[in-house]
VEXLUMKOL-867622 format. One record per residue (C-alpha): x, y, z. Coordinates in steps of 0.5 Angstrom, whole numbers, plus 500, padded with zeros to 3 digits. Each point is the difference from the previous one (the first is absolute). Layout:
! residues N
<atom <X Y Z>>,
...
//
This chain:
! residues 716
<atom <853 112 782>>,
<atom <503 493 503>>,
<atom <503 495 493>>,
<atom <495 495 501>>,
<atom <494 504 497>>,
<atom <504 498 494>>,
<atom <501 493 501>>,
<atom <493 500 502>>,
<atom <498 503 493>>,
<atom <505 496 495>>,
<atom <498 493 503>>,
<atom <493 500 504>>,
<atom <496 505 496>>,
<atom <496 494 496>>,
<atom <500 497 507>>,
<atom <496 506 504>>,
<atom <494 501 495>>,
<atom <498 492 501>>,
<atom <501 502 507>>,
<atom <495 504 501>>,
<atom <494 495 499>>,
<atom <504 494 503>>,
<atom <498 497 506>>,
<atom <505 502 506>>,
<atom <503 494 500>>,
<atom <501 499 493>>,
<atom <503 507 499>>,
<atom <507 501 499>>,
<atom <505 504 504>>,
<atom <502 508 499>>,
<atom <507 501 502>>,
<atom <503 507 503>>,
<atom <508 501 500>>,
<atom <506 504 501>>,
<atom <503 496 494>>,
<atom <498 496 496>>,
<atom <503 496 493>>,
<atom <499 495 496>>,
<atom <506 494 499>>,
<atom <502 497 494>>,
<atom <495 494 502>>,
<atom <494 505 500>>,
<atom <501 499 508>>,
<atom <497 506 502>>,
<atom <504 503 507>>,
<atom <497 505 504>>,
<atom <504 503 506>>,
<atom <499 505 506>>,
<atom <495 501 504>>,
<atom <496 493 495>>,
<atom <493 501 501>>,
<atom <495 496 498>>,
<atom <492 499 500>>,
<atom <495 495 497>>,
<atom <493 501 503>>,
<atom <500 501 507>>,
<atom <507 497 501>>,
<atom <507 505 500>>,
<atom <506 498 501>>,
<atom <506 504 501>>,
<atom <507 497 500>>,
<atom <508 503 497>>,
<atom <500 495 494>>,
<atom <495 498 495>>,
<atom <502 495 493>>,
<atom <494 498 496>>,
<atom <500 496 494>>,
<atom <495 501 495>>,
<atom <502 492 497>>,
<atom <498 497 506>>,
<atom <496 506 505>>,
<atom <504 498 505>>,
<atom <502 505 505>>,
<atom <506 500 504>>,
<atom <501 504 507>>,
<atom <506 502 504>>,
<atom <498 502 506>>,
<atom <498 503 505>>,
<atom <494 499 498>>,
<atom <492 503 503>>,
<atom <495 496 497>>,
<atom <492 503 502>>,
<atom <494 498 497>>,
<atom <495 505 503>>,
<atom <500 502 507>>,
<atom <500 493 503>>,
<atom <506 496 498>>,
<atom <507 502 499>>,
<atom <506 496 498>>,
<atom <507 501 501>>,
<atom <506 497 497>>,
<atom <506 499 498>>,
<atom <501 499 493>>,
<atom <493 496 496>>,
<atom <498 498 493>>,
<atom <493 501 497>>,
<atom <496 500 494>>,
<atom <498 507 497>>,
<atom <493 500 504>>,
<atom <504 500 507>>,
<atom <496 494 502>>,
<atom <504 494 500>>,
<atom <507 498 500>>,
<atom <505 499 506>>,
<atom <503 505 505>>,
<atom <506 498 504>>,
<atom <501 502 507>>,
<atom <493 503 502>>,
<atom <496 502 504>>,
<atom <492 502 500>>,
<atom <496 505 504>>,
<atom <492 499 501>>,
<atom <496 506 503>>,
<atom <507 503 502>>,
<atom <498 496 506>>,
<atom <503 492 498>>,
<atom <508 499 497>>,
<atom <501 493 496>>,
<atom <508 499 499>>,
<atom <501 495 496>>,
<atom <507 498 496>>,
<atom <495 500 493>>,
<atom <493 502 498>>,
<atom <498 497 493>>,
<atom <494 505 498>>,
<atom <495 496 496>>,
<atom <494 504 495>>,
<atom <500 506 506>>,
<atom <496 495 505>>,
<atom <504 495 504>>,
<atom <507 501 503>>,
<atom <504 494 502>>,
<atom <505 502 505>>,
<atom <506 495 501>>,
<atom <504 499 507>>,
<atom <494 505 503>>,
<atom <501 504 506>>,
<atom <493 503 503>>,
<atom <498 506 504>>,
<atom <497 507 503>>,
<atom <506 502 504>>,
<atom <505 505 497>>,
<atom <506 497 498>>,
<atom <505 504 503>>,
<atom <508 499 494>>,
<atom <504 498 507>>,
<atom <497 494 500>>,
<atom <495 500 505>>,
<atom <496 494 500>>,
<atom <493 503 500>>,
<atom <495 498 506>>,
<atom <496 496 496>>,
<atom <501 495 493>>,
<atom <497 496 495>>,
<atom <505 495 496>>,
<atom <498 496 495>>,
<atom <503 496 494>>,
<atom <495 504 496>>,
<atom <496 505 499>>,
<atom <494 501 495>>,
<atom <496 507 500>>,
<atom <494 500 496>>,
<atom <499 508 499>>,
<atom <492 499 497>>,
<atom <498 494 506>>,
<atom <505 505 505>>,
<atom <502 494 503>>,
<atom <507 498 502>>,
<atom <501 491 500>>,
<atom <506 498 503>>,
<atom <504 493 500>>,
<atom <503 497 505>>,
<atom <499 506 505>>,
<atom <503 501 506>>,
<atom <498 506 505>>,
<atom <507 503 505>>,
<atom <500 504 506>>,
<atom <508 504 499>>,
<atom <501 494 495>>,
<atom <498 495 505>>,
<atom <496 495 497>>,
<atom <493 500 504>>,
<atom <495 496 495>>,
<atom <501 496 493>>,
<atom <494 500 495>>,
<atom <501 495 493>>,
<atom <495 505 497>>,
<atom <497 507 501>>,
<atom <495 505 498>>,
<atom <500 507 502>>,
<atom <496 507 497>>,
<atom <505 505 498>>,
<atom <498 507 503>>,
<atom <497 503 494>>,
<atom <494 495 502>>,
<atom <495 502 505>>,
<atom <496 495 500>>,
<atom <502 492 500>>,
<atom <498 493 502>>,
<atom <505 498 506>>,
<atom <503 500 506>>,
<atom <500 507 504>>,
<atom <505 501 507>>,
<atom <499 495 505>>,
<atom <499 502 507>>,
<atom <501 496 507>>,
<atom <495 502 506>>,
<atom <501 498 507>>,
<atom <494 501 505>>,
<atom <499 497 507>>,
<atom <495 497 499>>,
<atom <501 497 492>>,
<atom <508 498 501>>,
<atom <505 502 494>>,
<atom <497 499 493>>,
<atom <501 502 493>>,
<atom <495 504 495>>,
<atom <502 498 493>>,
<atom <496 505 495>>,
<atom <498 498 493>>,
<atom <498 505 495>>,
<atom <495 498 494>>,
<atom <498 505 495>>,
<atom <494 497 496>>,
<atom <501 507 496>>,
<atom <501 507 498>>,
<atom <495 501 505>>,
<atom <499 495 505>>,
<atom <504 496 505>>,
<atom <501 495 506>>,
<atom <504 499 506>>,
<atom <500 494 504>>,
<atom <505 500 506>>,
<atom <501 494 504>>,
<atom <502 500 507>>,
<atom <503 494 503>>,
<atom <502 500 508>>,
<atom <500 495 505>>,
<atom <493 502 502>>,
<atom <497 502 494>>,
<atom <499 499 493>>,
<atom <496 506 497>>,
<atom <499 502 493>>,
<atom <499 507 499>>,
<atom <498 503 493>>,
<atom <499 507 496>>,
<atom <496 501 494>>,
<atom <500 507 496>>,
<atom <497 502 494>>,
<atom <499 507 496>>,
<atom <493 501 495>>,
<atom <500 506 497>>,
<atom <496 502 504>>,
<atom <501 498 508>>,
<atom <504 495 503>>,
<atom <500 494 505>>,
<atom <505 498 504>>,
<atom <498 494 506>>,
<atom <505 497 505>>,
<atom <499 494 505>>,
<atom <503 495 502>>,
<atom <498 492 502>>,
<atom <504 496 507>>,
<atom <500 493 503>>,
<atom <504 502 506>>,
<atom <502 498 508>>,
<atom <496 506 503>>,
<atom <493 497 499>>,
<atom <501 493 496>>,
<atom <496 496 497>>,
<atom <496 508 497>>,
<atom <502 503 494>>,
<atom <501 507 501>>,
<atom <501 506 496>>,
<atom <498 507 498>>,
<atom <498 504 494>>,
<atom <501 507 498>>,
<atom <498 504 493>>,
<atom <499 506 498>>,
<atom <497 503 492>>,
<atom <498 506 497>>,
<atom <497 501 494>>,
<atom <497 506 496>>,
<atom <493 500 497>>,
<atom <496 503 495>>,
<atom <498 507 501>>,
<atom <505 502 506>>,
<atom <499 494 504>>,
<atom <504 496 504>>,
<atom <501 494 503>>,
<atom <503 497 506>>,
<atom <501 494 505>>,
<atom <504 498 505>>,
<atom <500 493 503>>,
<atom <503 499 506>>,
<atom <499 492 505>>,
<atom <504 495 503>>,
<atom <498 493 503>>,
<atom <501 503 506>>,
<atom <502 506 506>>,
<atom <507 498 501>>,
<atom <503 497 492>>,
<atom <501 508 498>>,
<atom <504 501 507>>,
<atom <503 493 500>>,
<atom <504 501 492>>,
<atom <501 508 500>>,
<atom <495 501 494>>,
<atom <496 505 504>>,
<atom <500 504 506>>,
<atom <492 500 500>>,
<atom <495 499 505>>,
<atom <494 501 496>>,
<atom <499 498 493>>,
<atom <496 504 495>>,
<atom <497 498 493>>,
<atom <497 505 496>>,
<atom <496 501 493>>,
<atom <500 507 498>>,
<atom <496 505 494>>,
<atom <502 506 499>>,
<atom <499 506 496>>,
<atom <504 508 501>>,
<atom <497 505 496>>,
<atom <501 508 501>>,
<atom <494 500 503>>,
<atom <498 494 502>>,
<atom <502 493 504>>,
<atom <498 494 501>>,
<atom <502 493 503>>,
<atom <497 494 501>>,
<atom <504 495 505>>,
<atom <499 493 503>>,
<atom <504 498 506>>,
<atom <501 494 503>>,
<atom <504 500 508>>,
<atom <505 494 503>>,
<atom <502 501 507>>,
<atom <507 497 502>>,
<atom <500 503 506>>,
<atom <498 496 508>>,
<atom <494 500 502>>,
<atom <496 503 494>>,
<atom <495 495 497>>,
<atom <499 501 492>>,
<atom <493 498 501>>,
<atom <498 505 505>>,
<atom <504 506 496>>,
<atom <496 504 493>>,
<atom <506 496 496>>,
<atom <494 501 493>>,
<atom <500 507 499>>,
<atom <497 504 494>>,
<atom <501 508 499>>,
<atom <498 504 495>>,
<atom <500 508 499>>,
<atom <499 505 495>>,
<atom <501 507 499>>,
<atom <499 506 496>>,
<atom <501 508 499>>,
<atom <497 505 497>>,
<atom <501 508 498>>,
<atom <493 504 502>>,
<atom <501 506 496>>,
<atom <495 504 504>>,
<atom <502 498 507>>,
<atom <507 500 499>>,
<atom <504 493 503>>,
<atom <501 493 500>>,
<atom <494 496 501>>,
<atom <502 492 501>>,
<atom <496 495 500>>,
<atom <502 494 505>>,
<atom <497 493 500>>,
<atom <504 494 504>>,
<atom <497 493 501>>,
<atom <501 494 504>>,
<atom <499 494 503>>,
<atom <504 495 504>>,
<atom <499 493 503>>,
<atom <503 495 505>>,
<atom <500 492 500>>,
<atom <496 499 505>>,
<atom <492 499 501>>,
<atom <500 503 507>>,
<atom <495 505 501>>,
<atom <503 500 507>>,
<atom <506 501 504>>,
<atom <504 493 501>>,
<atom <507 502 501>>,
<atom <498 506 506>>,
<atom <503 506 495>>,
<atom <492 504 501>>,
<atom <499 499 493>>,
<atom <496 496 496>>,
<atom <505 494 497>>,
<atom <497 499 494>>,
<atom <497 508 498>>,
<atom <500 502 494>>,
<atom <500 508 496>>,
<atom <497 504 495>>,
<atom <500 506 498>>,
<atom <499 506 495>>,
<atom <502 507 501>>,
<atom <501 506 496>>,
<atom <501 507 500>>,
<atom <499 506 497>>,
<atom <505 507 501>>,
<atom <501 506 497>>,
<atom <507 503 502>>,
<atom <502 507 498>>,
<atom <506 504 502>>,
<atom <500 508 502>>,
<atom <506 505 500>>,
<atom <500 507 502>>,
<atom <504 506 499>>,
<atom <503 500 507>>,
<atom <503 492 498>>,
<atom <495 496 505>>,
<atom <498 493 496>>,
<atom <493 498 502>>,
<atom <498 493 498>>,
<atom <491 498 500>>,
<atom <498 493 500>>,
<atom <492 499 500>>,
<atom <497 493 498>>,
<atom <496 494 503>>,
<atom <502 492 500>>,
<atom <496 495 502>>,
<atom <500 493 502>>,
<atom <496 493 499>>,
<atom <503 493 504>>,
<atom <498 494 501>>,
<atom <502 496 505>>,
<atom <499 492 500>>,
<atom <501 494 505>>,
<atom <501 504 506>>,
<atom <494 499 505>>,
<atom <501 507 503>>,
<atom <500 504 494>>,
<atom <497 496 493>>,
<atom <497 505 496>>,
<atom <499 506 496>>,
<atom <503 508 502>>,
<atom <501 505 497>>,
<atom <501 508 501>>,
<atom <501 506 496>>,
<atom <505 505 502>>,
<atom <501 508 498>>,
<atom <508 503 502>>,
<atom <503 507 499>>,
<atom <507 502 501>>,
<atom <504 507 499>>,
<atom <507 500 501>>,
<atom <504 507 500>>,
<atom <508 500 499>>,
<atom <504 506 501>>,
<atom <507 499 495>>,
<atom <507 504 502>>,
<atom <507 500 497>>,
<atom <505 504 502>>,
<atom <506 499 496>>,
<atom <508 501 504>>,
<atom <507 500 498>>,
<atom <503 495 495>>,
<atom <493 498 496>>,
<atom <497 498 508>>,
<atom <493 500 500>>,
<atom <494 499 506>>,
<atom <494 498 499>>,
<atom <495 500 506>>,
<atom <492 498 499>>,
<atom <495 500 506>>,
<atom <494 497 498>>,
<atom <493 498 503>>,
<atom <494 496 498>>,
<atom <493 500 502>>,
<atom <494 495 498>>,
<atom <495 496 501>>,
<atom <497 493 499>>,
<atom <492 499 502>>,
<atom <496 494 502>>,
<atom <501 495 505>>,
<atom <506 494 499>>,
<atom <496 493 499>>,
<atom <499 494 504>>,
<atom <505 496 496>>,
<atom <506 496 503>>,
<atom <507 504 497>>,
<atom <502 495 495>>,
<atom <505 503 496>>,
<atom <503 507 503>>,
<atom <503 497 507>>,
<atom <506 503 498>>,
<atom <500 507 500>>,
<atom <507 505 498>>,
<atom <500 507 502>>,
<atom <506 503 497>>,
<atom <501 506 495>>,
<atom <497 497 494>>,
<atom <493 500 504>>,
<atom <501 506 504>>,
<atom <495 504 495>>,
<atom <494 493 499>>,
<atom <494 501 502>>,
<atom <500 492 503>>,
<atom <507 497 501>>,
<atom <497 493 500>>,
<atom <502 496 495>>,
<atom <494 497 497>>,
<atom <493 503 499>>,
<atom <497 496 504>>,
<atom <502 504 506>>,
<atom <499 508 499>>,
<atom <502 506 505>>,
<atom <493 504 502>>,
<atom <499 506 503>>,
<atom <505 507 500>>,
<atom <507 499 499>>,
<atom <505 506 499>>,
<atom <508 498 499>>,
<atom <506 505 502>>,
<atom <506 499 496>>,
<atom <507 504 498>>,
<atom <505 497 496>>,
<atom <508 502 499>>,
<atom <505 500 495>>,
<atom <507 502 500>>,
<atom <504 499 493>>,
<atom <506 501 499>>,
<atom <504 499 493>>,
<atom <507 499 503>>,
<atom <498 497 506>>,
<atom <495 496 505>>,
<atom <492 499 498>>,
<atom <496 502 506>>,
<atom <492 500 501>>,
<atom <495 498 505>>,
<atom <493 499 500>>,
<atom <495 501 507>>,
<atom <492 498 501>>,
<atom <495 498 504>>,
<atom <492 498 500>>,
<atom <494 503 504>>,
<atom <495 498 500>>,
<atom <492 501 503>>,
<atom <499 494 503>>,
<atom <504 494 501>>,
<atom <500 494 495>>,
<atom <500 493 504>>,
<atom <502 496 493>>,
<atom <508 503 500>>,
<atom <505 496 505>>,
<atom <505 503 505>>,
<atom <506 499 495>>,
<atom <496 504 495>>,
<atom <502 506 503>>,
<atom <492 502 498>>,
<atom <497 499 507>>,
<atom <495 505 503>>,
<atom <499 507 498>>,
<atom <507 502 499>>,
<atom <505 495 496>>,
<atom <507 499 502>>,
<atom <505 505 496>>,
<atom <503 497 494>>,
<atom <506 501 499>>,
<atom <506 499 493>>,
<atom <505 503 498>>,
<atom <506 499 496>>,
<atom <507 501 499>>,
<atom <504 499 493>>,
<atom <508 503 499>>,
<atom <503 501 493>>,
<atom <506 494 503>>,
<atom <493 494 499>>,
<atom <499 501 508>>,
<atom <492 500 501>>,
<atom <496 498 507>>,
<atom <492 500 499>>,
<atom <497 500 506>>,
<atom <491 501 502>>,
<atom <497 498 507>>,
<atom <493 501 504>>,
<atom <502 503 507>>,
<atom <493 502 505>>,
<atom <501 505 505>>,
<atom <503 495 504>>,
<atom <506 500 495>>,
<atom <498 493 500>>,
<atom <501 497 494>>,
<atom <495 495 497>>,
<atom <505 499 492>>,
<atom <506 502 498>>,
<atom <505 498 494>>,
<atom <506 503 499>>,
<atom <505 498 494>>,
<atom <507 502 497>>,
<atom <504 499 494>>,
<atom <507 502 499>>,
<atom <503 500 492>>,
<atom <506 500 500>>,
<atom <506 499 495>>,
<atom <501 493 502>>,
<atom <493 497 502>>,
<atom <495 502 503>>,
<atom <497 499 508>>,
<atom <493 501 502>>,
<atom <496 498 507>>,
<atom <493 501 502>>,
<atom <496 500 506>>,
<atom <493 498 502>>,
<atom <496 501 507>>,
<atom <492 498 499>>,
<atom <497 500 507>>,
<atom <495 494 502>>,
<atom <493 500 498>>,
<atom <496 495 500>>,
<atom <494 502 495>>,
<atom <507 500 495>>,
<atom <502 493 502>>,
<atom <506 502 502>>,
<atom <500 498 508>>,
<atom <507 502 501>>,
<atom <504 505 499>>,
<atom <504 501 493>>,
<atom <507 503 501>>,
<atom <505 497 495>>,
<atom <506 503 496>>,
<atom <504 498 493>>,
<atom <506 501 497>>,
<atom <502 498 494>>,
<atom <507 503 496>>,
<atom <504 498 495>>,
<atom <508 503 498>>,
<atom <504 498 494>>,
<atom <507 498 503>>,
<atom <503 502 493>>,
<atom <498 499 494>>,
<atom <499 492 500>>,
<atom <498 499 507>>,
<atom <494 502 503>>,
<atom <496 499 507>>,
<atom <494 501 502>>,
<atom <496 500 506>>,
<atom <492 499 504>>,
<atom <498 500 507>>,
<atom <493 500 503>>,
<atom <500 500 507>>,
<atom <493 500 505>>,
<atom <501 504 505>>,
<atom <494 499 505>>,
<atom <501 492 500>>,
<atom <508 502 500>>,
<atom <503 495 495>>,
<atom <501 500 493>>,
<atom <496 498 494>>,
<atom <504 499 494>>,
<atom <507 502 499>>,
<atom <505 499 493>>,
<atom <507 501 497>>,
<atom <501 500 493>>,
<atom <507 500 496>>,
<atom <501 500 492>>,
<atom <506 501 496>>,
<atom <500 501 493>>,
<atom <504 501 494>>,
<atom <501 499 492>>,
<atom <499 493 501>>,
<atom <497 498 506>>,
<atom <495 501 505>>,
<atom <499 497 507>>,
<atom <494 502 504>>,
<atom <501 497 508>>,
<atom <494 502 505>>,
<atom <498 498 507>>,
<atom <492 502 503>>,
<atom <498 497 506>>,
<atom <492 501 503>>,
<atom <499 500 507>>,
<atom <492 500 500>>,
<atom <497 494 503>>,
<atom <493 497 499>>,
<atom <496 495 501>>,
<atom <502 499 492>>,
<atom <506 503 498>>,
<atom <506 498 505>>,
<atom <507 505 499>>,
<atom <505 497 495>>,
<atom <506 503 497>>,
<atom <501 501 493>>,
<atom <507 499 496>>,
<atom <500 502 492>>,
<atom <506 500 496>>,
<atom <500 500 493>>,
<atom <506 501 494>>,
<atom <498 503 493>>,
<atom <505 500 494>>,
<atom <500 506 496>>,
<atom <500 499 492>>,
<atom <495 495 498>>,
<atom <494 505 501>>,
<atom <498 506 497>>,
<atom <495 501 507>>,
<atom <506 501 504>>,
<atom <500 508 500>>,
<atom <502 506 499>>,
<atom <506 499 505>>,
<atom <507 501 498>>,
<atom <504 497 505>>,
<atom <508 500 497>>,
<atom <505 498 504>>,
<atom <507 503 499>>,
<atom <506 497 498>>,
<atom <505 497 506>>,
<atom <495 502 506>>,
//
């Protein structure tokens, strides 16, 4: 047993029963030693290994002297000084009180967060709070024992940390690049990094675009409290003068957030311009939720001009929620702003209200599901036109209602032989009320009855090395009854056929269009899984149907009796290569969609692309055809540089949409971001500008800054 258990009991045993209900502040030190021996000046001398603890602090050190007469202690280095997990000081020889917490420390050097180092000729600890650094050197980046200078430092004629305010004040401060003085300060304040939130000045970025010129963003961080806080921006060029802001707080029960920002600018002068965003969510009593989101802007190119968003259409949304087991609701208020050229907002349903509820039932006598659905809605237009103004053939100013609901009764049958049969048996119905539209004001209804029965055949086969196939044919018949009622298509001008609706009895998107009539749908899907290997499956379908329904578009794919064929399948390696690809191919193996998307995970970085072919259709709004590719990427060069990529060009106008480069360099103590985006499209309210970002964050006056470790070796 080590000699100091002795010394520890002839001279501090008294001092160890008081300990134990003292403040930690107020407690007396505990010292463990390879030696140690009272002089005859009951100076107390440990030696070997020293260690000593009061409270969180410990310290280690060759040599300890302690006089009981005066409590004062006195250390030969070299000395590790830590007080918890967040500070550590280093020193060369030191003298303190009994407690550890105030005294001198010569040739210092302290450590925060293992991120930030203070070296300084001396540090005087007072009460364990403040610690005063004299001829102060500051810095994040790794000091290196040839002398190196670090990338970057602070020197300062004096240097005060409080640990319990966690802030760092300095005097006479002067900020270097590679010990050239770039900037002088009488007077300056910065958190430490233990502390997550303080009031002050963040990371300052320089923004160059085409049409604002050269311009500096300055954040100011304001913490109103442990659960709320503010962050104005203003940004300065020669073309503007913006303030931008962002507001968060936290409840117990939900959050806010709200960004925006206010511009007096040369774009549009004489106008105020700007734009605000927010979104929230609450939980209420009884499985409740509660959401919003608000989206506007003073007007259609702002949001395009400054780079705050890429939006052409803005949606602001109020919505109450409720999941249960066996039960769903979700009541919803929308509001629409068009930013795109020639849409008038007067003219669009930009007021929207929705509504749905559903519940399932067990019957135990018939077996299966019974759901019940009920959904309603209503949207309206600015305009007070019941006639067509604008000449789009519809009424500019109509206005919609409807109630629909649904009852259905689903049960799944599985027979000896493997095949699996799912019935559907139900009936819905539907009321709409149209308003201000000369041609259809008024009142209609209809009740529909709907049946279905879909057979699947599921196989496996297993192979060599844990390889499994599967292969599933598939086919569905059903019928929906009654004839489609006179009513302008509103909400279901959009129709996707893929192989997520392959199997719905209407693939209209909203009630207020159905299928009729007899359909049946033919369909197989393929897998191929391989655990050491490359992922495989492929998935084929198709629509028949007895009569034609004139409410599909020719790019739908679901025109006349038969649709086109569907097409999706998708390809994934154990290396992180995977191509996902669907399509709609008619006999003529003419193509009216396809999309194709690829990503490659690597060690380095990762590589995606994507095309997408839409066929013009006018019933879509769409007079032209869509063909357009993407790419973006990005590599780590090494382990501080980084690039990145992203590149979207229109094939069928034959010219670039947007192009960008980025490259970031980090490492223990800093962080260098420089991007250039440049956007090609052109209208009558968004012109092509070039955007140039550049912005440089100093790591180790923040605890947010990550769980990044990036160190740099010594010498390279």
């Amino acid at each position: 047993m080590r000699a100091a258990l002795v010394g520890l009991a002839l001279s501090f045993a008294p001092l160890s029963l008081a300990a134990q209900t003292a403040p930690a502040s107020d407690r007396p030190a505990v010292l463990v030693a390879d030696q140690v021996f009272i002089t005859r000046d009951k100076v107390l001398v440990a030696q070997g290994n020293v260690e000593a603890f009061q409270g969180e602090t410990r310290l280690r050190a060759t040599a300890i002297r302690y006089d009981q007469a005066t409590g004062a202690l006195s250390i030969e280095g070299p000395i590790v000084l830590s007080e918890g997990e967040n500070t550590t000081i280093l020193a060369d020889a030191a003298s303190l009180d009994a407690g550890l917490q105030s005294g001198l420390l010569r040739g210092a050097r302290m450590i925060l967060e293992q991120q930030l180092q203070l070296a300084a000729v001396q540090i005087n600890r007072v009460e364990g709070r403040y610690s005063q650094l004299y001829k102060a050197a500051v810095t994040s980046c790794k000091v290196c024992e040839d002398g190196e200078t670090p990338l970057w430092q602070i020197r300062a004629k004096r240097v005060v940390h409080d640990q319990v305010a966690q802030q760092l004040y300095f005097d006479e401060a002067q900020f270097r690049i590679k010990n050239v003085p770039i900037a002088y300060l009488p007077r300056l304040r910065l958190p430490d990094p233990t502390l997550d939130r303080a009031t002050g000045f963040l990371a300052p970025t320089v923004r160059s675009t085409s049409q604002l010129g050269v311009g500096l963003k300055l954040p100011y961080f304001i913490k109103i409290g442990d659960h709320r806080d503010l962050t104005l921006t203003p940004y300065l060029s020669a073309e503007t003068r913006t303030l931008e802001f962002r507001y968060r707080q936290a409840f117990v029960s939900g959050r806010i957030e709200f960004e925006g920002a206010i511009t007096d600018d040369e774009l549009d002068p004489g106008k105020t311009r700007g734009y605000l965003f927010g979104t929230g969510s609450f939980d209420l009593r009884r499985d409740y939720k509660l959401y919003f989101d608000i989206e506007t802007t003073s007007d259609s190119s702002y949001l395009s001009d400054y780079g705050y968003s890429g939006k052409d259409r803005l949606t602001s949304e109020l919505t109450v929620s409720r999941a249960r087991r066996d039960e769903y609701m979700r009541a919803t208020l929308l509001n629409y702003q068009s930013l795109r050229d020639g849409e008038d907002n007067d003219l669009l349903p930009n007021l929207v209200l929705d509504g749905e509820f559903q519940r399932r039932y067990f019957p135990t006598s018939v077996g299966g599901e019974l759901r019940l659905t009920l959904e309603a809605h209503s949207h309206r237009r600015s305009s007070d036109l019941s006639t067509d103004g604008n000449g789009d053939g519809e009424a500019d100013g109509r206005d919609v209602s409807r109630l629909n609901g649904e009852a259905a009764w689903l049960r799944r049958f599985t027979f000896g032989n493997g095949l699996v049969t799912d019935v559907e048996a139900g009936a819905s119905f539907g009321l709409f009320n149209i308003a201000q539209d000369a041609v259809y004001d008024g009142r209609y209804s209809d009740l529909v009855p709907h049946a279905a029965v879909t057979m699947r055949y599921p196989m496996q086969r297993r192979e060599a090395a844990g390889v499994v196939q599967q292969l599933e044919p598939l086919v569905q018949l059903g019928w929906t009854g009654g004839d489609r009622l006179d009513i302008p298509n509103e909400e279901s001008t959009l129709v996707e056929y893929d192989e997520g609706n392959l199997l719905s009895l209407s693939r209209f998107p909203r009630p207020d269009r159905r299928e009729r009539g007899a359909v049946a749908a033919i369909g197989v899907n393929w897998a191929r899984l391989d655990p050491n290997g490359m992922d495989a499956s492929l998935s084929f379908g198709q629509v028949i149907r007895a009569d034609v329904d004139d409410a599909f578009s020719f790019s739908s794919g679901l025109q006349g009796t038969y649709s086109d064929f569907l097409l999706a399948g998708q390809l994934r390696s154990d290396n992180g290569l995977a191509l996902i690809g669907r399509g709609l191919v008619d006999d003529d193996f003419e193509v009216a969609k396809a999309e194709l998307r690829g990503v490659w995970d690597f060690k380095r970085g990762q590589i995606s692309g994507s095309y997408v072919w839409l066929h013009e259709d006018a019933a879509e709004d769409r007079n032209e055809d869509v063909s357009e590719i993407t790419f973006d990427g990005n590599y780590s060069i090494n382990s501080q540089w980084q690039a990145s990529a992203e590149w979207r060009f229109d094939l069928a106008d034959e010219r670039a949409a947007t192009a960008g480069l980025g490259l970031s360099y980090n490492n223990e103590c800093v962080q260098v971001d420089l991007s250039v985006n440049r956007s090609y499209s052109s209208s009558t309210s968004v012109e092509p500008s070039t955007d140039i970002g550049f912005n440089i964050g100093l790591r180790g006056f923040a605890a947010n800054t990550g769980t990044e470790r990036y160190v740099r070796s010594c010498g390279k």
